[in-house]
N, C-alpha and C positions, 0 to 999 in steps of 0.2 A: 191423337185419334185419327182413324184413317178416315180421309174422304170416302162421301157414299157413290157407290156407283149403281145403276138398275140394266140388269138383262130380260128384255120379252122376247120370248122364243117362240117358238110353234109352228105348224104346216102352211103351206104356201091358202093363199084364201079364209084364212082364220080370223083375221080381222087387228092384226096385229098394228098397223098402222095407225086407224080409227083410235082404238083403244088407246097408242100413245099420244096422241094429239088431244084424248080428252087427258090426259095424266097431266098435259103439258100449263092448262088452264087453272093447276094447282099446285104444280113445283117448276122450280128454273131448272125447264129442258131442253139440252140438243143431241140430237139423236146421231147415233152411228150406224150407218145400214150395214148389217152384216147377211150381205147374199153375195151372192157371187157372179151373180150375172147384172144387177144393176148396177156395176162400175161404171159398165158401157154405154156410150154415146149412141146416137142412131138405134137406136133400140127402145125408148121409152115404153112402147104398145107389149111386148114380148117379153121386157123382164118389169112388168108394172112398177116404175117407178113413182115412189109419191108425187101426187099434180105439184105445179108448182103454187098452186094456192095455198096448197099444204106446207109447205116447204118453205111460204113466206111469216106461218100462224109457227113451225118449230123448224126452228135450221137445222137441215139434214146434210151429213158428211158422208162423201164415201159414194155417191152418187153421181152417174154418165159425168166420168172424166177421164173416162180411156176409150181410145181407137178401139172398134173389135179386132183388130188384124193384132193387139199386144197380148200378152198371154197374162193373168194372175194368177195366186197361189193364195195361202193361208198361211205361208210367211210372211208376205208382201203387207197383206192384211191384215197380220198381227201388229207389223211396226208401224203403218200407218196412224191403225187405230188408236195403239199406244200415243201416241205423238199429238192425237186429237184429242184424246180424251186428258191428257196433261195440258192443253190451253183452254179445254170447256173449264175446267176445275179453277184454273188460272183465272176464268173469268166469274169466278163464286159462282156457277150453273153447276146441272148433276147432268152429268154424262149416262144416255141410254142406250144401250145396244138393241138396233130392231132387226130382226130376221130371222132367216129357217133356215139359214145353210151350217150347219151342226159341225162342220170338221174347224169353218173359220172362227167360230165360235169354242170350239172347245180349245183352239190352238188359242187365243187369246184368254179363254179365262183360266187354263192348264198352264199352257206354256207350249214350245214344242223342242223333244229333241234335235239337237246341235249335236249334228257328226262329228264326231273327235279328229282333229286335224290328222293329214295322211287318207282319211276315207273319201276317197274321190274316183272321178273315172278313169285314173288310172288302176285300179284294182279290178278292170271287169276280167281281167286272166284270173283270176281267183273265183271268179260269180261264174265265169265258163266252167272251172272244175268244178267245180260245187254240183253246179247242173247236169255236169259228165256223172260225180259220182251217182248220182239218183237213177241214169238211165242205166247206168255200169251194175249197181247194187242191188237195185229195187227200185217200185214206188213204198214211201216211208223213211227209205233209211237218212234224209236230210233231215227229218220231224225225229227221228232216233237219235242222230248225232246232237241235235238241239238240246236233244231233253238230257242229254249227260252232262253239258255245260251249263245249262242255262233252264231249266227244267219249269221256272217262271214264266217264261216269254212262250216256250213251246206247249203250255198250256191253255195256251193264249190265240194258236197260232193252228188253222186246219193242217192236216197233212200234206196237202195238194196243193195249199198257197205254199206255192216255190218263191215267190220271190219275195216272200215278209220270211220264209224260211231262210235264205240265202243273205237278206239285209243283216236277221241277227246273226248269224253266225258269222257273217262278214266282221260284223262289229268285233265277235270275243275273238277271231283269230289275230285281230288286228292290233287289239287292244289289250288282251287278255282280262279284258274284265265281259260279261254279260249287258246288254242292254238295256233288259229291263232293271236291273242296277243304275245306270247309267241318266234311262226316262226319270225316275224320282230325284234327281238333280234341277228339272225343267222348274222354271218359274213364269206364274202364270200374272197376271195382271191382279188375280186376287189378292197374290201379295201384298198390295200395295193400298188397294180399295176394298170398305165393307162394300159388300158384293149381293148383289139376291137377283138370284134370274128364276124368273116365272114365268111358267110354261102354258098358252092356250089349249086348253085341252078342251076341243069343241065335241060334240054330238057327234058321231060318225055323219051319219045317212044328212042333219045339217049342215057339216062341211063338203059332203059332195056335191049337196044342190047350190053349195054357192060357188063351186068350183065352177059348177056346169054353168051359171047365169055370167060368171068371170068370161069365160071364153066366147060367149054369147058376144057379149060386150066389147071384146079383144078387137072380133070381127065386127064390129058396128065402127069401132074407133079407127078403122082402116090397118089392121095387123097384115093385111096383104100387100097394101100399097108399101109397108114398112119391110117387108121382109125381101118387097121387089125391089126396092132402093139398095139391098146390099148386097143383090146379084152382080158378081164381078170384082170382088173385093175378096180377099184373103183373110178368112177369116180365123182367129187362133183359134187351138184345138176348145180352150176355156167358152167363147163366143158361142163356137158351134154349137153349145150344149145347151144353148136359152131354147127354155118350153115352147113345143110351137113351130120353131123355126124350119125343122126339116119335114115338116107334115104339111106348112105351107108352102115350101119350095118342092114338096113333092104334087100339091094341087094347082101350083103354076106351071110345073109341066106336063097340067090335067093327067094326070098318074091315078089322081082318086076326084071325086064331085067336090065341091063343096062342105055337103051335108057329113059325108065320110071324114072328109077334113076335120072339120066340127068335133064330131063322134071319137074321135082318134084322140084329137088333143085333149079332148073330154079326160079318157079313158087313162091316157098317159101322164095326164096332171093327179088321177087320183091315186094312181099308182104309187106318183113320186110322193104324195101326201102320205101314204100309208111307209113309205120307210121314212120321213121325217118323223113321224108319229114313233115309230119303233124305236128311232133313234132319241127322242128329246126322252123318252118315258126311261131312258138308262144313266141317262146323266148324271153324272154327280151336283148336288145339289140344285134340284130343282125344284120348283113348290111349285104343282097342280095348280093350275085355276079353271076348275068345271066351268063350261060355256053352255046354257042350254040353247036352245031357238031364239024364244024372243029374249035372250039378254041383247042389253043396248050396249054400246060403248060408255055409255055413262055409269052404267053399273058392273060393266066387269072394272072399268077402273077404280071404283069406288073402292071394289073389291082389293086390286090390289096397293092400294091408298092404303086403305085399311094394316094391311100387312104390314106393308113398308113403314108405316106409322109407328106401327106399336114395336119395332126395335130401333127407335132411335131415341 
């Protein structure tokens, strides 16, 4: 029988946290953060990491324990977590995946392709003609060449993404087989664990107003003083992308007020909400959990208590 494993998903500010700490009061949990920006150190205010009160009620993995000047990935991520969640199990607990960053998540409960040996950057003279032909031919004719080999993948794929167009075609020339061939190979951590990941699906217009009191709060907890501590540090490209960060370094070079600051990060956090939102609602296997307003943490977990329950 396969060990149980649990994925909460959902948009940044949803309450995804809360929710697992109450889950935690009723099964043996330790949680995996799966976001992408809370690996980092020196950051706790800007990629809200669980307090440590919380973290002492359910031990969280995967959380500020990299430099930001080091780069991460969703390979990195997948084997970690693999490797965590094989010692949570070790220790009879159920391993829970908490987060909103959808690619590190889908690469761990999917899998991810593994480039077939040979496909390296030594092949970028082949990804340079590739490129030649498109300007040489047309726009299309690389989305053309695709669809005669690979007819899968290039329906899959816009016309004008050149470079997912040039990756598969890299692959069949290489290989002579298709790629999206190749992806149905990938093994995912489902393999191995009964699996259920359930998605917060909050209120629109209530997860923006808790996004807006979020940022309120960023800026009460000193997010400037945190963002001035890492002026002068080399930040990786991955760092530079925590919410916040370049909206406050653009108001310490008084670029904008305060209040604009504010307003921006507002604006920019709910943007990023609404393509998580896009993104979790396509998942393969997800199961909905309606969030109205006043649901508590206690009853959206109850809720998925419930669920969880009745397939075991």
């Amino acid at each position: 029988m396969l060990k149980p494993l649990i994925a909460i998903a959902g948009p940044t500010a949803s309450g995804k946290t809360d929710v697992v700490l109450e889950m935690s009061r009723h099964l043996p949990l330790e949680a995996i953060s799966c976001d992408s920006m809370q690996v980092y150190k020196r950051m706790p205010i800007l990629t809200q990491v669980p307090a440590p009160e919380t973290q002492k009620k359910i031990p969280t993995h995967l959380v500020s324990f990299l430099e930001p000047e080091e780069e991460y990935n969703a390979s990195l991520f997948r084997q970690a977590a693999q490797e965590i969640a094989r010692t949570i199990t070790g220790r009879k607990k159920i391993p829970v995946i908490v987060g909103g960053t959808g690619l590190y998540l889908r690469a761990l409960l999917n899998g991810l392709f593994d480039a077939p040996s040979g496909i390296s950057d030594k092949n970028e003279a082949l990804r340079q003609e590739l490129l030649a032909e498109e300007v040489r031919l047309g726009p299309g004719h690389l989305h053309q060449k695709l669809s005669s080999c690979d007819p899968s993948s290039a329906a899959k794929i816009h016309s004008r993404d050149l470079r997912r167009l040039v990756r598969a075609l890299e692959v069949f020339i290489l290989t002579g087989k298709p790629i999206s061939e190749q992806k149905k190979n990938r093994k995912g951590i489902r393999a191995d664990y009964a699996t259920r990941l359930f998605f917060l699906n909050r209120n629109r217009a209530d997860l923006y107003e808790r996004i807006n009191r979020r940022v309120e709060k960023m800026f009460k907890e000193g997010v400037v003083g945190e963002a001035q501590a890492l002026e002068g540090r080399v930040l990786s490209q991955t760092a530079q992308m925590a919410l916040g960060l370049r909206e406050v370094q653009a108001y310490l070079k008084k670029e904008r007020t305060l209040e604009e600051t504010k307003e921006l990060i507002k604006k920019n956090t709910r943007n990023y909400a609404k393509r998580q939102l896009s993104w979790f609602r396509h998942e393969e296997g997800a199961e909905m959990v309606t969030i109205e307003k006043n649901d508590t943490p206690v009853i959206i977990a109850s809720r998925i208590l419930d669920a969880w329950e009745s397939s075991q």
